[in-house]
C-alpha positions in Angstrom: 20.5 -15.6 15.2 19.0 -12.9 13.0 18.6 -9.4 13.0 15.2 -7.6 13.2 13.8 -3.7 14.1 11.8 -4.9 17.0 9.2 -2.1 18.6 8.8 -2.7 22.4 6.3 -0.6 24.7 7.2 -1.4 28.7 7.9 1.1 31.8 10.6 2.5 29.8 8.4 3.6 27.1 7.5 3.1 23.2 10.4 2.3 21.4 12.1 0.6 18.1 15.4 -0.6 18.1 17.2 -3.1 15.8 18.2 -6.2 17.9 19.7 -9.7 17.4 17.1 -12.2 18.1 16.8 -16.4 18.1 15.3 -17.9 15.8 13.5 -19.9 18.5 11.4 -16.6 19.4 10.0 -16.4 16.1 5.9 -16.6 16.3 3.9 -20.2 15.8 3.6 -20.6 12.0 4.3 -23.4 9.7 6.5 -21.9 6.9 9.9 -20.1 7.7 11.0 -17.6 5.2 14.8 -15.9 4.6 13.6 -12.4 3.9 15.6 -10.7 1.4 13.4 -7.5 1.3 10.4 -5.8 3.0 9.2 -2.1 2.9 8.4 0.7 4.8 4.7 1.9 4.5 3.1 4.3 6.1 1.6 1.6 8.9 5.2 0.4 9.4 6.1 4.3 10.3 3.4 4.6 12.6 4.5 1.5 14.3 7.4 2.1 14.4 7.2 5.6 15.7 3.8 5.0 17.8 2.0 8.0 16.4 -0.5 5.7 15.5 -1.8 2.1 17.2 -0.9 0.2 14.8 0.9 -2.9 17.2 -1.5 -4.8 18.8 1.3 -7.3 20.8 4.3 -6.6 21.8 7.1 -6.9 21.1 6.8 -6.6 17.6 8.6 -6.4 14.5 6.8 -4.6 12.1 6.5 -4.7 8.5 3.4 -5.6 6.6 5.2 -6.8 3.6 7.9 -9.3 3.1 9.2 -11.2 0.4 11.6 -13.8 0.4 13.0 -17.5 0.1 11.0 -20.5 1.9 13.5 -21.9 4.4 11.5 -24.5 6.1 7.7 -26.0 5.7 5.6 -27.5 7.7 2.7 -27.0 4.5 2.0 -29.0 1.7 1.7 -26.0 -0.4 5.1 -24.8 0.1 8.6 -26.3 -0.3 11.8 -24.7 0.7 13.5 -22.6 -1.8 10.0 -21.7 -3.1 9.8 -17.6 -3.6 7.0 -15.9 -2.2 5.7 -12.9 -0.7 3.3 -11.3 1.9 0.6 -8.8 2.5 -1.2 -7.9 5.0 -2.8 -10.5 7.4 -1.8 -8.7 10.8 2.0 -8.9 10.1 3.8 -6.1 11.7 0.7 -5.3 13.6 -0.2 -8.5 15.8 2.2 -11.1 14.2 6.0 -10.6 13.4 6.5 -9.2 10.0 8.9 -8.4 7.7 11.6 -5.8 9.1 13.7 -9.2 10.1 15.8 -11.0 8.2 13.6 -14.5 9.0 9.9 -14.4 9.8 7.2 -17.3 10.5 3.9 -17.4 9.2 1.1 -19.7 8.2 1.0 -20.7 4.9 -2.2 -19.5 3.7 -0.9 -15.8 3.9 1.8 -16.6 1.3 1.6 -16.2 -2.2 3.7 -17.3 -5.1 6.1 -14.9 -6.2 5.3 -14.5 -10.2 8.3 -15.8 -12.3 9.4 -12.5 -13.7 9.4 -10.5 -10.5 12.7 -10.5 -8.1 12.1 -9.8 -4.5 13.4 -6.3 -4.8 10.8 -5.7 -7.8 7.5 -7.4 -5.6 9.2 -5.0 -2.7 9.0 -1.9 -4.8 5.4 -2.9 -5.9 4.7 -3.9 -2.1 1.2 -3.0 -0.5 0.9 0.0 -1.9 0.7 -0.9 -5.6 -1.2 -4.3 -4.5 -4.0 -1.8 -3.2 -3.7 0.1 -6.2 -4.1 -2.8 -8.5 -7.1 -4.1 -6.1 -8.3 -0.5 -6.3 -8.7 -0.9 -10.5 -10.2 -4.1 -10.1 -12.9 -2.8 -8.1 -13.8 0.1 -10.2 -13.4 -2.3 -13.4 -15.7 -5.1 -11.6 -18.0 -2.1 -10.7 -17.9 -1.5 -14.9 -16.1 2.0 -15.5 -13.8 2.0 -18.9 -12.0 4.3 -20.2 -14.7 5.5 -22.2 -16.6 7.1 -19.4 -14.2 9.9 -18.4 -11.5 10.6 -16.3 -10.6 9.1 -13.2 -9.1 10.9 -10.2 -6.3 9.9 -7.8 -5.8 11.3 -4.4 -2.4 11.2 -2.4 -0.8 11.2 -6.1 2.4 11.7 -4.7 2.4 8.7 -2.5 3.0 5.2 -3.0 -0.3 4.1 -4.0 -1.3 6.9 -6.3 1.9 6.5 -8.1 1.2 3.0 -8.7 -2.3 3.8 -9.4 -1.9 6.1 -11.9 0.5 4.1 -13.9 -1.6 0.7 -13.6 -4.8 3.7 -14.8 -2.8 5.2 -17.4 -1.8 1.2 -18.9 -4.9 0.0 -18.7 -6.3 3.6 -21.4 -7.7 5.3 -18.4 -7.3 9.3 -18.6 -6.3 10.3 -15.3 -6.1 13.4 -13.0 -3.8 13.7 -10.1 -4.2 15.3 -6.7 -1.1 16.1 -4.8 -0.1 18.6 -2.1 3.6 18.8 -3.7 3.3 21.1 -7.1 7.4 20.0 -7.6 6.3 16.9 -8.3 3.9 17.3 -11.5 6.5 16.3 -13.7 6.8 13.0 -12.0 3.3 12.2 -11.9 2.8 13.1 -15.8 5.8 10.8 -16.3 3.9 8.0 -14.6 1.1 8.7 -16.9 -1.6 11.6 -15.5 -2.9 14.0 -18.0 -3.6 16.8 -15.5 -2.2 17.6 -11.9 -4.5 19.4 -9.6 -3.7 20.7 -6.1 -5.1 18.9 -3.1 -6.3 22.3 -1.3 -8.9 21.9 -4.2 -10.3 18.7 -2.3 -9.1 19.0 1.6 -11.1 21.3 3.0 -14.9 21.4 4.1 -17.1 21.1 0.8 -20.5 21.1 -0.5 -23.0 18.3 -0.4 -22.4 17.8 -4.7 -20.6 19.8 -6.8 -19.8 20.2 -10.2 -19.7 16.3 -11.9 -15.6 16.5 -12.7 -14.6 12.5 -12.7 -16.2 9.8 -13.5 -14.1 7.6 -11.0 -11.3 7.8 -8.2 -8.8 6.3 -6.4 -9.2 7.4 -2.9 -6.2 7.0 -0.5 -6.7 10.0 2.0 -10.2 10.1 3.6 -11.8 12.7 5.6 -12.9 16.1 3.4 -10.7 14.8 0.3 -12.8 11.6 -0.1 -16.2 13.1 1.0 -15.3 16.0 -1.9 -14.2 13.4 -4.5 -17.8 11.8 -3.9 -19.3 14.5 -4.4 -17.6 15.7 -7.7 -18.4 12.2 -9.4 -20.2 11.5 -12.1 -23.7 9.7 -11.8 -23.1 6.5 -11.7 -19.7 6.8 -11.2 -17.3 5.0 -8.6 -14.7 5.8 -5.9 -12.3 3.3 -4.9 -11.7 4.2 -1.0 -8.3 2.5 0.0 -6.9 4.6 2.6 -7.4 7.6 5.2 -3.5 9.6 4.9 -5.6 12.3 6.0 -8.0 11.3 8.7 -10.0 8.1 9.4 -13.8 10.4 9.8 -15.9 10.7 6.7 -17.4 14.1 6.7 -20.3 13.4 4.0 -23.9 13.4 2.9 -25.6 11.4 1.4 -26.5 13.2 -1.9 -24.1 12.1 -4.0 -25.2 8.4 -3.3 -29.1 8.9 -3.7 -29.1 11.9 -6.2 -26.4 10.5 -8.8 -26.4 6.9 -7.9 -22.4 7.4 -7.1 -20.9 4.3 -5.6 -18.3 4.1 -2.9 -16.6 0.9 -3.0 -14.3 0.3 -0.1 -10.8 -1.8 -0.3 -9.2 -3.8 2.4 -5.6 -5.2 1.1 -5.2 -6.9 4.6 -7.3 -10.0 4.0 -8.3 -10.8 0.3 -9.0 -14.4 -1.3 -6.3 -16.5 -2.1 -7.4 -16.1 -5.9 -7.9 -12.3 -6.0 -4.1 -12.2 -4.9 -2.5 -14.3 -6.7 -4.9 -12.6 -10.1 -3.8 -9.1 -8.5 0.0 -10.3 -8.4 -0.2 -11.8 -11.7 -1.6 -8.4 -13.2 1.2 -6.4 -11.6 3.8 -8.4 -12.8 2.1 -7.6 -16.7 1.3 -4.6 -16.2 3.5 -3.0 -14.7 6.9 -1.4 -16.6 9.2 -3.3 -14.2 12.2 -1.0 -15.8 10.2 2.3 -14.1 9.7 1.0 -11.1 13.5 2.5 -9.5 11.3 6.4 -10.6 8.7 5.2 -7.7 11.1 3.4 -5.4 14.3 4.2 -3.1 16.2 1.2 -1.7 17.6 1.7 2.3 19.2 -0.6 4.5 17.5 -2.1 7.5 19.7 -0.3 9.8 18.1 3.1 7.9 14.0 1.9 8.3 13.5 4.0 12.0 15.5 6.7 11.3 13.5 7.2 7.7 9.7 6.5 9.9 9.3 10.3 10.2 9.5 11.6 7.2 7.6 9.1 5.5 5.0 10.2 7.8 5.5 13.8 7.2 5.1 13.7 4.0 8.7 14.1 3.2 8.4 10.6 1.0 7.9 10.1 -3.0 6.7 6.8 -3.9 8.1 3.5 -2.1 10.9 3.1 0.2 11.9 -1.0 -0.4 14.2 -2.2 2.5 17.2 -4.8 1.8 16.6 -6.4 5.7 20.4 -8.0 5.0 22.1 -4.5 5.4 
């Protein structure tokens, strides 16, 4: 038996519950792991709260990260007591994920966990710096340095602006941060932005270009914000769109793409090459200060995850909240 928030939608309603469950119901996969931590992101607190459609089966547990001990394989590729670590690949959303204290999955969704990371540390890091990193690989690969100017990041306060202005700031980016929480300017300078600016700059209804401000973003709130961050680039310049905290639509024209040659380069952390993960991992776990990560983490207990869904979703959340599934 094992314990597990499991999210069930019947004729008594939508609801999330921790419950004991068999091992024997666990989904098909051929590599059992012994979760030692997930995290709570914000698809996890629309799952488990059903503001959003984020479960596609039911019941499901949710949690789109996991990290953890191989128990059993059916894979070449993995033996047990190997560490690894999941993202993404429809866990928590049409296969079991990570809020459990055993999951199943196929192997190809596992990666290695890099030597110098402990489960709690990848946990911390989790999706949202894994998109973060992804997000400065794509603006590198689409060839902005440092030298061309300052790069924006959106949701600042959130889990993947945090990490992306740190991984920015490392890699001799100058960075600006856009956050709708003023208290927290001192945290985001600490993580390495040179200015703050507030989000109301960026959220509303805009013009089709406006003054050339950045040369690049990191875009993880959609809707006015990202169609305004377009159209403050730079020619020639790039925006990494990761995410849509803020709506899913794309109020835009086109003139910032066929007047100044601005590039909008989408990011999907769900389903990346086995390579680019494990190179994306392997970065992380370099780049990163490991000692800073407790400034952009808290630790709860799984018992804790459904009460803390709301506020994460609210707003009410700084960074990463990492979840020890064993308490």
């Amino acid at each position: 038996m094992f314990t597990a928030i499991v999210v069930d939608k019947d004729d008594a309603g939508y609801r999330a519950r921790l419950r004991s469950l068999d091992e024997d119901e666990l989904p098909e996969g051929d590599v059992t792991v012994r979760v030692a931590y997930s995290t709570l992101n914000y698809k996890d607190a629309l799952a488990i709260t059903g503001r959003g459609p984020v479960v596609r089966r039911f019941p499901m547990v949710p949690g789109i990260d996991l990290a953890g001990v191989v128990e059993s394989s059916r894979s070449p590729a993995y033996a047990t007591g190997d560490r690894v670590l999941v993202n993404g690949w429809g866990i928590g959303e049409t296969h079991w994920g990570g809020l459990g204290q055993l999951a199943r999955v196929r192997a190809d969704w596992l990666v290695p966990l890099p030597a110098n990371l402990t489960e709690q540390q990848a946990m911390a890091i989790g999706t949202a710096g894994y998109t973060a990193m992804l997000s400065l690989m794509a603006l590198e690969a689409h060839g902005l340095t440092p030298a061309d100017g300052d790069i924006l990041v959106t949701g600042a306060s959130g889990g993947v602006g945090s990490f992306a202005i740190a991984l920015l700031a490392r890699n001799g980016y100058s960075v600006i941060a856009s956050t709708g929480r003023p208290a927290e300017t001192e945290y985001l300078r600490r993580l390495g932005a040179g200015a703050v600016i507030d989000r109301a700059e960026l959220s509303g209804p805009g013009r089709p270009l406006g003054k050339e401000r950045w040369a690049g973003a990191v875009d993880s709130v959609g809707s006015h914000t990202l169609a305004n961050v377009c159209a403050g680039t730079h020619a020639g310049g790039a925006v990494a769109a990761c995410g849509m905290a803020q709506g899913i639509d794309l109020p835009a024209t086109v003139a910032p793409f066929i007047l100044r040659g601005v590039s909008l380069l989408g990011v999907n952390s769900v389903t990346q090459p086995y390579a680019r993960r494990v190179t994306a991992w392997d970065r992380l776990s370099r780049e990163l200060d490991l000692a800073r990560l407790p400034q952009v983490s808290r630790e709860i207990g799984l018992s804790e995850a459904v009460a803390a869904a709301p506020g994460l979703l609210d707003g009410r959340v700084r960074g990463r909240l990492v979840v020890d599934v064993n308490r």
